[in-house]
C-alpha positions as CSV (number, residue, x, y, z in Angstrom):
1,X,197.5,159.6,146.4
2,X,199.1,158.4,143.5
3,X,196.8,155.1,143.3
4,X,193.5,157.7,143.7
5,X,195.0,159.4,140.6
6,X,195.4,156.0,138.5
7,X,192.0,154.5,139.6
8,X,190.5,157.8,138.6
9,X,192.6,157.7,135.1
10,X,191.2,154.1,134.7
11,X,189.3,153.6,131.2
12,X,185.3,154.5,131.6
13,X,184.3,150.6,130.7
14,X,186.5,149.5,133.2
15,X,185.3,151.3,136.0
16,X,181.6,150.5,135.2
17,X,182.3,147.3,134.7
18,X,183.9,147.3,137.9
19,X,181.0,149.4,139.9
20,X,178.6,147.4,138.5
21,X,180.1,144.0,140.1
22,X,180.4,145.9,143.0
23,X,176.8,146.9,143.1
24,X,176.2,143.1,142.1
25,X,177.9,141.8,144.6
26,X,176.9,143.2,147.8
27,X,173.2,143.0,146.2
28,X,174.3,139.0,146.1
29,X,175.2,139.6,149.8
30,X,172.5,141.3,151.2
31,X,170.0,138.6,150.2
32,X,172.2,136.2,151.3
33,X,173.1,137.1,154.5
34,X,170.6,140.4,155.5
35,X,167.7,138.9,154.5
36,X,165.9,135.9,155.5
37,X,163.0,134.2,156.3
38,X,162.9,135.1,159.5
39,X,163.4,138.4,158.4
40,X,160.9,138.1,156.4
41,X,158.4,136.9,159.6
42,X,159.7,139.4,161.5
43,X,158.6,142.0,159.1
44,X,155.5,140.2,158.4
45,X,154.1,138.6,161.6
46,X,151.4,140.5,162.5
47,X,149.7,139.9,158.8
48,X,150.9,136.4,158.1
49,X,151.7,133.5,159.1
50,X,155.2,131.9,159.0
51,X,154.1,129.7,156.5
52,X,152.6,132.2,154.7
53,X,155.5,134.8,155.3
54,X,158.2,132.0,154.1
55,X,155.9,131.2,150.3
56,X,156.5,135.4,150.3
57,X,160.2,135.3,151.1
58,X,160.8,131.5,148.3
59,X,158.9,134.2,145.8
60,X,160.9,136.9,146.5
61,X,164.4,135.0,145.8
62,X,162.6,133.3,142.9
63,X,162.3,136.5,141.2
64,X,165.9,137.5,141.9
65,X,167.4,137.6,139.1
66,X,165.2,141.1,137.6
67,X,167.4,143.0,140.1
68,X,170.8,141.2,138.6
69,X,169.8,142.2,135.1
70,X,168.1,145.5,135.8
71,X,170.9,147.3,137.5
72,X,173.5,147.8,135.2
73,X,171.4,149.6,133.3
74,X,169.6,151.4,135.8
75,X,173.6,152.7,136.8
76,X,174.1,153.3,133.3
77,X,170.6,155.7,133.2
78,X,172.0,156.8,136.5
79,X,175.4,158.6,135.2
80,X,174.2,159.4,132.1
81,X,172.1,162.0,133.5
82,X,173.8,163.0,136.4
83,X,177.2,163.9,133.5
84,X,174.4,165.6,131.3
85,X,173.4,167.6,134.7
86,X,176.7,168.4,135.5
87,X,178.1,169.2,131.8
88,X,175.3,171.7,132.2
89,X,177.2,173.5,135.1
90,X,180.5,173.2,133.1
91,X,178.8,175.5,130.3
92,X,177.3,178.0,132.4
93,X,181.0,178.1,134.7
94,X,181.9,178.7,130.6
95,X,184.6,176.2,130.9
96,X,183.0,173.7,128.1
97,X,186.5,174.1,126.1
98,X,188.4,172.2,129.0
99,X,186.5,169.9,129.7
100,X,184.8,167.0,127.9
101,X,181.2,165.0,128.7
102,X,183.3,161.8,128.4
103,X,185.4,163.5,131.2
104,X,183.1,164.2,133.2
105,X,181.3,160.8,132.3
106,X,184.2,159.1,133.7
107,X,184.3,161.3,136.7
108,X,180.4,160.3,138.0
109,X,181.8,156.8,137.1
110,X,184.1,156.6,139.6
111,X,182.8,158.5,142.1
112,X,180.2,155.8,142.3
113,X,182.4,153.8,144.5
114,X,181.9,156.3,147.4
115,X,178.3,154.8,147.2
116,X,179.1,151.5,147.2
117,X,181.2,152.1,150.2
118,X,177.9,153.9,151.7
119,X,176.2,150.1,150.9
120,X,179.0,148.2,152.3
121,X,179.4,150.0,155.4
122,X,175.0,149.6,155.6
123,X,175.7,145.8,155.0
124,X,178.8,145.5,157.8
125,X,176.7,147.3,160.4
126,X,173.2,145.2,160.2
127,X,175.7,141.9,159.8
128,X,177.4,143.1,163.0
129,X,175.2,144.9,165.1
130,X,171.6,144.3,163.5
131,X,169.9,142.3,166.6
132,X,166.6,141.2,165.8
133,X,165.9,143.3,162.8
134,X,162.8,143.4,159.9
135,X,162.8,144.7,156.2
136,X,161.9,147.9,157.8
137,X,164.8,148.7,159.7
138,X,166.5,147.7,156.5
139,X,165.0,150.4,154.9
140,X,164.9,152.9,157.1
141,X,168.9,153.1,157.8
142,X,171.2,154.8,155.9
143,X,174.6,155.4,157.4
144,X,176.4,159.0,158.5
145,X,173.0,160.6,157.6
146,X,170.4,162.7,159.0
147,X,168.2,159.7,159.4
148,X,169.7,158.2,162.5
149,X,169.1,161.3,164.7
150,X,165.3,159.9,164.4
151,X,163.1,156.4,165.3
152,X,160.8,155.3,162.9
153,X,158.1,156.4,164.8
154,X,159.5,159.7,164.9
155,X,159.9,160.2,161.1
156,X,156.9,160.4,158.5
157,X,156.9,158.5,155.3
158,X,157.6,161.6,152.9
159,X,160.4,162.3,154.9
160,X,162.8,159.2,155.0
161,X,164.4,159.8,151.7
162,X,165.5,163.5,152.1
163,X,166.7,162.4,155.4
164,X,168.7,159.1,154.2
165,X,170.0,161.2,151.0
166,X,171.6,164.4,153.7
167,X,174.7,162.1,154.5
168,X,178.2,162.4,155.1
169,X,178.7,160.2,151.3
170,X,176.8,162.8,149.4
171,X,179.3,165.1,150.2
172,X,182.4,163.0,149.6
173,X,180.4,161.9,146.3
174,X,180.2,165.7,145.5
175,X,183.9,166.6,145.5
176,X,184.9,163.0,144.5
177,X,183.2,164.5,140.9
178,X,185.0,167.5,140.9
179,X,188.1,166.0,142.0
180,X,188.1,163.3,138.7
181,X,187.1,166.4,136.5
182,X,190.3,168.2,137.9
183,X,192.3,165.5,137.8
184,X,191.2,164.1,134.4
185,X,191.4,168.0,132.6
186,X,193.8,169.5,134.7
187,X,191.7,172.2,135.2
188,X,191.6,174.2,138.3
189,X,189.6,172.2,141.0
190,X,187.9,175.5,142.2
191,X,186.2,175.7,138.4
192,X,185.1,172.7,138.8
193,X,184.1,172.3,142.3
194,X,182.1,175.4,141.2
195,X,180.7,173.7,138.1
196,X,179.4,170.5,140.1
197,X,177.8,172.6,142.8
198,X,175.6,174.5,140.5
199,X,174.2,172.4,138.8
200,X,174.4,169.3,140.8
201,X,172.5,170.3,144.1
202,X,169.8,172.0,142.2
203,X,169.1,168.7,140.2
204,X,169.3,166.7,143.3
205,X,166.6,169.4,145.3
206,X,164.6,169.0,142.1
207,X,164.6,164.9,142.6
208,X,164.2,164.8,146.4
209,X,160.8,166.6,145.4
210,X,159.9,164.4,143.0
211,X,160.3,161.6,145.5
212,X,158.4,163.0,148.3
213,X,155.8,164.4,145.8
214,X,155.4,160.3,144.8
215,X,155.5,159.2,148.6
216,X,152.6,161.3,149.5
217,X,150.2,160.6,146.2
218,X,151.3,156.9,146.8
């Protein structure tokens, strides 16, 4: 308990800096290890040849290097507006005068990890038990969530996100926030467990929506 406490005490740059390795480094992984050209076939065999399906797979890893440099600041866009969201619950739970956006900024931070661990365990399963699987499969699993009580041909398009996002992580993820915000403000964790519920589920009904709205006009 005691190294929880100090990890979520850490300073906010070190534990982006140390999310966003994390999130680099199983990124690194998965392209290294999950995905390969005959992955790639696999996925692509009934359009293309192997040939062809192994120029796709050479142009894919050329092009690399956008998702190194895009995703720090895609997790930076990320927590931003997810402490904005929740520093909005935190007002209406009138609490505002015990706890600070950098607070709560540092809280979304490292509750981040409980995602990564979501990633990692995705990564162990399909480097352990995969079989013979394609880019879809890749996609379609998410662990501990709603989504595995389905086949792909069971599931339609619009609904694999909401599906992947019901998991057992988002919940842990939910009281890891109000957990740092307690810990961090020594507040009482039912304020805060309040605050993050309020305003966090509504925002995250609101962007499942706005996915599945996208899916279908896509």
């Amino acid at each position: 308990m005691n190294l929880l406490l100090r990890y979520y005490r850490l300073k906010r740059l070190y534990l982006f800096i140390g999310i966003v390795i994390a999130n680099l480094l199983l990124i690194w992984l998965s392209g290294h290890v999950l995905i390969n050209d005959i992955v790639f076939y696999n996925t692509y065999s009934e359009q293309l040849t192997y040939e062809r399906s192994l120029q796709l797979f050479e142009r894919m890893n050329s092009t690399a290097w956008i998702t190194y440099v895009f995703t720090p600041v895609i997790l930076l866009i990320k927590f931003s507006v997810v402490s904005l969201l929740i520093y909005t619950g935190i007002i209406f739970c009138r609490i505002e005068d015990k706890v600070s956006i950098g607070s709560v900024f540092k809280a979304v931070i490292a509750s981040e990890m409980v995602f990564v661990a979501g990633s990692l365990l995705k990564f162990l399963w399909f480097s352990l038990f995969g079989g013979n699987y394609n880019l879809n499969d890749l996609g379609f699993f998410y662990p501990l969530s709603l989504i595995n009580f389905f086949s792909p041909s069971e599931v339609s398009r619009v609904w694999i996100y909401p599906l992947q996002t019901l998991n057992l992580f988002h919940i842990v993820y939910i009281i890891s926030i109000a957990y740092g915000i307690n810990k961090n403000c020594s507040i009482d964790i039912a304020y805060t467990e309040k605050a993050v519920l309020v305003s966090y589920l509504p925002g995250l009904v609101l962007w499942i929506s706005v996915v599945m709205f996208l899916t279908i006009d896509l």
